[in-house]
C-alpha positions, -999 to 999 in steps of 0.1 A, spaced: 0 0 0 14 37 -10 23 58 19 7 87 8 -24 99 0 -30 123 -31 -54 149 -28 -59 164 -62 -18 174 -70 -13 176 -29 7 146 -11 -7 139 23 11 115 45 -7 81 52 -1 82 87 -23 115 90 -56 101 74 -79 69 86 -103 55 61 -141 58 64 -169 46 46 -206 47 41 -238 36 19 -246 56 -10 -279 63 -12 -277 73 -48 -257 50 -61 -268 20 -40 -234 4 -30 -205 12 -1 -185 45 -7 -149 54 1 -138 85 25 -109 97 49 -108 116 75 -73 139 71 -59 156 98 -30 189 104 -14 198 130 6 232 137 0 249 113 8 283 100 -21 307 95 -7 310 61 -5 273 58 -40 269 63 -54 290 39 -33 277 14 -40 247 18 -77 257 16 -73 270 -15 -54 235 -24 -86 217 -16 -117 232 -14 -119 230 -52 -152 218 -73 -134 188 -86 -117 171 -55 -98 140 -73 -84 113 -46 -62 93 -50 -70 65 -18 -46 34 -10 -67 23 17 -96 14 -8 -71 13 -40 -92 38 -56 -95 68 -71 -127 87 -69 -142 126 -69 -150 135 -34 -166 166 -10 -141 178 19 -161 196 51 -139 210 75 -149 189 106 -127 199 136 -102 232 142 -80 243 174 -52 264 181 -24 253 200 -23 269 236 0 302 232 6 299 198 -10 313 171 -2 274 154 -37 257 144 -48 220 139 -72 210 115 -95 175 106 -110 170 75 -134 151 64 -136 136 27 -162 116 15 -166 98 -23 -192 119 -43 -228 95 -43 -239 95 -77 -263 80 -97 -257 58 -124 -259 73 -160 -292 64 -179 -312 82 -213 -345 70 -208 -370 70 -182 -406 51 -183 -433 66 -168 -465 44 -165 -453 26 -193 -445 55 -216 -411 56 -221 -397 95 -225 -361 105 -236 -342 125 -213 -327 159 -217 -311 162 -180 -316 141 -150 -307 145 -116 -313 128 -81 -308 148 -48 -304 139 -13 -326 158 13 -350 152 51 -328 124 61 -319 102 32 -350 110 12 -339 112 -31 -357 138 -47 -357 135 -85 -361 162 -114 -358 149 -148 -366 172 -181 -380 150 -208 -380 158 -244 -414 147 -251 -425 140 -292 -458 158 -302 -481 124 -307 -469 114 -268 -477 147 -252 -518 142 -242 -505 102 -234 -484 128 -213 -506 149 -200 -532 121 -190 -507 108 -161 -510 144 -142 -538 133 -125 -522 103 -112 -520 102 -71 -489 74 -80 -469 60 -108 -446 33 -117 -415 48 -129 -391 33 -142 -352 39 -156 -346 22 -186 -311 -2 -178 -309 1 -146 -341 -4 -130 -353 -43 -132 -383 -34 -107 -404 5 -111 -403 26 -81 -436 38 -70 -431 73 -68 -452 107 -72 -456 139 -93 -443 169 -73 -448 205 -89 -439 231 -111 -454 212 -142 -432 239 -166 -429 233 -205 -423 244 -236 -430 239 -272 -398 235 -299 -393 224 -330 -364 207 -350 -361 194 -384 -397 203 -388 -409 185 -359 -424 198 -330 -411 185 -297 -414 194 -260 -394 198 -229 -415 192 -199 -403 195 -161 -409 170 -143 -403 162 -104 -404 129 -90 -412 118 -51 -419 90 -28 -452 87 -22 -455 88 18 -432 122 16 -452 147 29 -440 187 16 -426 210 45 -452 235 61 -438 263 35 -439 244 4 -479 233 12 -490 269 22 -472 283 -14 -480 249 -28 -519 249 -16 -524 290 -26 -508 289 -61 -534 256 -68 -559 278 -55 -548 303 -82 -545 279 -108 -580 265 -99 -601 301 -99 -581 314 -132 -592 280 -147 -625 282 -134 -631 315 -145 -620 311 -181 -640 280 -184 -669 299 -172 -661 325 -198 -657 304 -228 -689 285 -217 -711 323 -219 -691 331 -252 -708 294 -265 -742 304 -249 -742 340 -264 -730 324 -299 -761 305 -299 -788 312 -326 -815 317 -301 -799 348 -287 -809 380 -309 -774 389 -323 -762 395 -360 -742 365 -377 -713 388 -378 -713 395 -337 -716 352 -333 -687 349 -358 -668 372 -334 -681 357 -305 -669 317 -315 -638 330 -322 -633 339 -289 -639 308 -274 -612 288 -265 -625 253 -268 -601 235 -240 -611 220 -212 -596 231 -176 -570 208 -171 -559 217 -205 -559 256 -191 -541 242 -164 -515 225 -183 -514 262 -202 -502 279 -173 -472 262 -169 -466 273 -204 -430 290 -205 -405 299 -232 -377 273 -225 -384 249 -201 -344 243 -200 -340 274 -191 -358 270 -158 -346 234 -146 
């Protein structure tokens, strides 16, 4: 086994880190860390060696698990030596728990490509997922039809044998593109467990921008439906006037006005 420890270009004596591990809860297998300590050192020192480390793309270099792997440092523990302005430091380094790499996902059956995908860790081990799908114009009312689903077996294509039963959460955005002369969409879409309950804040903005949606829905339907009635040939208006008056009509249902409000320029743009 090496005697050192490589922490991007940095060398870092073996006999000043002790291995670690832990589950992924991402990636679903045992992970690889070190806890890295420093002693006496050098105001200066320290803050170069922050700079050293603290980076976005932590590479290590581990003999204890004869790996190499992108990892997260947290500074755990700092002291000063009594009457001396000398400091001692422990870090903590932990291999970066990522998902595995997929294209696909399969929702209810309906299998979407993906534009980007990503899984978060949040509330004690709980994965929050947020996937934008590029969505082809015959698949987006099949689409549109699983909204109103409390659950749904989702699956991703190559690596799960077995769906999870998961849940829609909000912010239904998307957008309507087109390429090569066909017309394609990118829809938002957010992904939970089922018995996950939204924090006090979300469920008060959650529960008054429904209430939004529901009375701007409402009210257009109940529009549209007196345009139709005014339209009518029983009512005493010229042809012209019920011309006008059916072309005002919108013709769409309210989830359909629902699904309009999410309506945005680039859904991408927003994920």
């Amino acid at each position: 086994m090496s005697n050192v420890v490589y922490l991007n270009d940095f060398e870092v004596a073996i006999r000043n880190c002790s291995p670690l591990c832990f589950d992924g809860v991402l990636s679903n297998r045992e992970l690889a860390g070190l806890e890295v300590n420093f002693s006496n050192l050098r105001n200066e020192d320290y803050e170069n060696l922050k700079v050293k480390l603290f980076t976005n793309d932590l590479k290590v270099k581990d003999p204890f698990s004869n790996r190499e792997y992108q990892a997260t440092i947290i500074e755990r523990q700092s002291s000063f030596t009594v009457g001396s302005d000398l400091k001692s430091v422990r870090y903590e380094i932990k291999e970066i728990d990522a998902g595995p790499d997929f294209e696909q996902i399969e929702l209810d059956s309906l299998i979407f490509d993906l534009i980007v995908y990503s899984e978060y860790i949040f509330d004690s081990n709980k994965v929050g997922r947020e996937c934008l799908l590029k969505i082809p114009y015959d698949k987006f009312d099949s689409f549109k039809e699983l909204l109103v689903n409390d659950s749904l077996k989702v699956r991703r294509i190559g690596v799960d044998d077995e769906p999870l039963i998961l849940r829609f959460g909000s912010q239904f955005f998307w957008s309507e593109h087109s390429e090569n002369d066909e017309i394609f969409y990118k829809q938002i879409v957010r992904l939970f467990d089922c018995d996950l309950q939204p924090s006090k804040n979300t469920v008060s903005s959650t529960v008054i921008q429904g209430n939004a949606y529901r009375m701007i829905a409402d009210l257009t339907s109940r529009l549209d439906s007196l345009i139709k009635v005014l339209a009518c040939d029983h009512v005493g208006f010229s042809e012209d006037v019920k011309s006008d008056l059916t072309n005002l009509s919108l013709n769409k249902s309210r989830d359909d006005i629902f699904i309009d409000l999410h309506k945005v320029k680039d859904a991408e743009d927003i994920f």
